[in-house]
C-alpha positions in Angstrom: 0.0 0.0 0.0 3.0 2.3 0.3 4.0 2.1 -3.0 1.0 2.9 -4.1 0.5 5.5 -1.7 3.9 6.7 -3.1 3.4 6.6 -7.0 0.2 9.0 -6.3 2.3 11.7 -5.3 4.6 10.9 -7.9 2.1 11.8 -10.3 0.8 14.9 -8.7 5.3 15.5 -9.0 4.8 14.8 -12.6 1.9 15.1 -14.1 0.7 13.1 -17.0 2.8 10.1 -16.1 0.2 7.5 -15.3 0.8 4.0 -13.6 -1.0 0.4 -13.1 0.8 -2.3 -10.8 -0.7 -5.9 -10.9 0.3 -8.0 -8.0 -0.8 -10.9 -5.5 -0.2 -11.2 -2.3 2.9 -13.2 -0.3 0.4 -14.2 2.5 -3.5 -13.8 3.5 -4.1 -10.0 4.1 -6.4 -8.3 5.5 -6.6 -4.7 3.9 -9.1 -2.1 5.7 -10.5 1.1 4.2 -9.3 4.5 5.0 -11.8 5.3 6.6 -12.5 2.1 8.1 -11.7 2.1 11.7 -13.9 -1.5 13.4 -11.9 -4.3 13.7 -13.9 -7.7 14.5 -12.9 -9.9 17.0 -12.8 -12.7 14.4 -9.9 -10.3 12.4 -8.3 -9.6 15.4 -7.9 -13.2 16.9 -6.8 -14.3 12.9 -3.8 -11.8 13.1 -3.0 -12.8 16.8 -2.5 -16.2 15.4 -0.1 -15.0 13.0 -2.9 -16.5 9.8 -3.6 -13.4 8.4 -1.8 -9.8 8.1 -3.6 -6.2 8.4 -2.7 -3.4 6.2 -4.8 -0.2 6.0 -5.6 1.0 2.2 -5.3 4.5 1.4 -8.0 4.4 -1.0 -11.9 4.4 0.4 -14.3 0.7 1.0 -14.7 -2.1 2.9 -12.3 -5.1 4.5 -11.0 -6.8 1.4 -9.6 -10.3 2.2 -6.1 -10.4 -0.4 -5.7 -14.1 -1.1 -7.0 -16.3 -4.2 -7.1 -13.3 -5.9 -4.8 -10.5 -7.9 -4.9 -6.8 -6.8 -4.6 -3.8 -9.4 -3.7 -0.4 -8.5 -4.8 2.1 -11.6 -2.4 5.6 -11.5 -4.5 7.5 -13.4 -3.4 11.7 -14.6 -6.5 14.1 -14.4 -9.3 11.5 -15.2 -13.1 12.7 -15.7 -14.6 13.3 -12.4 -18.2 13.6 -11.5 -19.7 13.0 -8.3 -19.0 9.8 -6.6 -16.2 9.1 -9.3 -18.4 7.6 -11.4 -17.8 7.8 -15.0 -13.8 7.0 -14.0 -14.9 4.4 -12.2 -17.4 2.8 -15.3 -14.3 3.4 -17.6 -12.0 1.4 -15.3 -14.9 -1.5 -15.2 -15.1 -1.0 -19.2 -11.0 -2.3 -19.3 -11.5 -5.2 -16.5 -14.5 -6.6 -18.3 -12.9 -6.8 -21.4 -9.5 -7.9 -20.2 -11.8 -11.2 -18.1 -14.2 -12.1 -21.4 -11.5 -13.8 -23.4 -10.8 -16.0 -20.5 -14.4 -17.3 -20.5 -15.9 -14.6 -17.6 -18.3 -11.9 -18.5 -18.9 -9.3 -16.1 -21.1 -6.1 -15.6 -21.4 -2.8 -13.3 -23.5 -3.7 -9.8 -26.4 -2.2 -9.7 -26.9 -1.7 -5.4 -27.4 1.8 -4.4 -24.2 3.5 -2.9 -24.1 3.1 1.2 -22.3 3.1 4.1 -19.5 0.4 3.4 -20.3 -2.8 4.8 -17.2 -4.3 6.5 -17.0 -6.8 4.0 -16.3 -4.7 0.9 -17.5 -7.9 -1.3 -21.1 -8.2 0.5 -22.1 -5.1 -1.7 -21.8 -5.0 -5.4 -22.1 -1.0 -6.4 -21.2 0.6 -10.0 -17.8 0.8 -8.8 -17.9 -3.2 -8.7 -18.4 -5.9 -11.5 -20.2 -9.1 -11.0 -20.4 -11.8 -13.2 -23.9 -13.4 -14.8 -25.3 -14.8 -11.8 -25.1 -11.6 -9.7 -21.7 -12.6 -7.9 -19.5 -10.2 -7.4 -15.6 -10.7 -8.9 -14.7 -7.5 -8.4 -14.5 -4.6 -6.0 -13.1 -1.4 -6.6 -11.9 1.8 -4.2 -10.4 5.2 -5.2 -8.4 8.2 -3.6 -8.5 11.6 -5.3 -5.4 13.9 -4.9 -5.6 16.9 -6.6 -7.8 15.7 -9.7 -5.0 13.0 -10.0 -6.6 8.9 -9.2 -5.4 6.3 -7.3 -8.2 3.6 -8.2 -7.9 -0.2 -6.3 -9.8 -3.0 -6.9 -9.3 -6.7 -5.9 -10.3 -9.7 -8.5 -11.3 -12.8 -6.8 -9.7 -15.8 -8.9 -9.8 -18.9 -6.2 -10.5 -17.6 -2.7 -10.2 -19.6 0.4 -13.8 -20.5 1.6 -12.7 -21.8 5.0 -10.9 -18.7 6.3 -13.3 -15.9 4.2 -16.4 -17.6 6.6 -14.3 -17.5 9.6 -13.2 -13.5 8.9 -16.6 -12.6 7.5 -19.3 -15.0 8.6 -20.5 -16.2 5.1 -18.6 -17.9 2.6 -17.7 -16.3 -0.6 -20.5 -16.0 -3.3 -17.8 -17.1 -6.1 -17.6 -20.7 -7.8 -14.3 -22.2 -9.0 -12.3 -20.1 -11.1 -13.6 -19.7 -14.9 -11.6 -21.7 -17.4 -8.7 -19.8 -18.2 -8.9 -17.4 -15.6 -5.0 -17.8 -13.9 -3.4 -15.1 -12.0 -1.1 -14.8 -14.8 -3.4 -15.0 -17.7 -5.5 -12.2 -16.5 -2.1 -10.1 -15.6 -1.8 -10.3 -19.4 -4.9 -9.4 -20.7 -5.1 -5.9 -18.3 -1.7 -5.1 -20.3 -2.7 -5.8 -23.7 -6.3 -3.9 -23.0 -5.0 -0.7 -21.4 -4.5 1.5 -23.6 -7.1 0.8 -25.5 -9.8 0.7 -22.9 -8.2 4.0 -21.2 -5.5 5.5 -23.3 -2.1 6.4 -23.0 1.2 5.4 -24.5 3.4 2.4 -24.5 3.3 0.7 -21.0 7.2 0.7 -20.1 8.2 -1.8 -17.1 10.3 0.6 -14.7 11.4 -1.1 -11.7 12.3 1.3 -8.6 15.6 2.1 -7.4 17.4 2.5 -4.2 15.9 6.2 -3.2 12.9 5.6 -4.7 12.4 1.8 -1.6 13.7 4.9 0.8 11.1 6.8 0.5 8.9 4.1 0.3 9.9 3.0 3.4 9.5 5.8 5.2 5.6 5.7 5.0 4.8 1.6 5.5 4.0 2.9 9.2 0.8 4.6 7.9 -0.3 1.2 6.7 0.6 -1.5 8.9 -1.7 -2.4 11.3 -0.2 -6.0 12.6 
């Protein structure tokens, strides 16, 4: 969550010089919203164990279990904002949807009313979220706004673990087997290759950070560790 706490100022440093990391997770996370402040005892005695790991986000939503799944992190320059986010949000869900229908999943915008986040942010599905033809949600998505600059989340459930998601929220998750096709990797691939078509921009360049660049990362992973 640093670094992507980090490349957001970046681009308000330099405008115009969007970003998108792809990544999974080393070991079952726990990520909170930033404004989400409850923790349950279930979360609490999970992380005591030393079974799960709590990070806050800096971007908005409900708990979001990181395992069985692949996490985006969209760095987006001066995207069109109306209230809510909404039309940056439908564009972002325009790219996902047609990254996942070549690998046998088709997906659509939620359609529940906006609320108060539910601690699970996958009990809800909103227009920020995409669910796939039987009303189960696949993905939820978060943002941060800096100064018109976009730090947009989202988490894409591939093969999530049913036992500990009903322990840490109660219910298991709504989401079958994976869909034929869908991998971790094959999905990494398909965002790439759909990009900059669904969202525009140049070339996507791989730029991996240097030694200042993990300093300054480091200096802010205290503003989103929690365990």
């Amino acid at each position: 969550m640093a670094i992507d706490d980090w490349l957001l100022d970046q681009l308000l440093l330099k405008p115009g010089q969007g970003a998108v990391r792809l990544y999974s997770w080393s070991t079952p996370t726990l990520s909170l919203g930033h404004h989400q402040r409850a923790i349950t005892p279930a979360w609490s005695r999970a992380v005591r164990q030393g079974r799960v790991a709590l990070v806050r986000r800096p971007s908005g939503g409900g708990a979001v279990l990181h395992a069985g799944s692949l996490t985006y992190a969209l760095l987006w320059p001066d995207p069109p904002r109306q209230p809510g986010g909404h039309r940056a949000y439908g564009q972002v869900a325009t790219w996902l949807a047609q990254a996942m229908a070549p690998l046998g999943l088709a997906l659509s915008p939620g359609l529940e009313r906006v609320s108060v986040p539910s601690d699970n942010c996958f009990a809800s599905s909103t227009v920020a979220d995409l669910v796939d033809s039987d009303h189960r949600k696949r993905v939820g998505s978060a943002q941060l706004w800096r100064r018109r600059q976009l730090l947009q989340h989202g988490s894409v459930l591939l093969d999530p673990p049913s036992a500990l998601w009903q322990e840490l929220f109660g219910s298991p998750p709504a989401v079958p087997a994976a869909a034929p096709g869908l991998s971790a990797d094959a999905l990494e691939g398909q965002l790439r290759r759909t990009l900059i078509s669904s969202l525009g921009g140049g070339p996507l360049l791989v730029e991996p950070l240097g030694g200042q660049e993990w300093e300054a990362i480091d200096r802010r992973r205290h503003r989103f560790r929690l365990s």
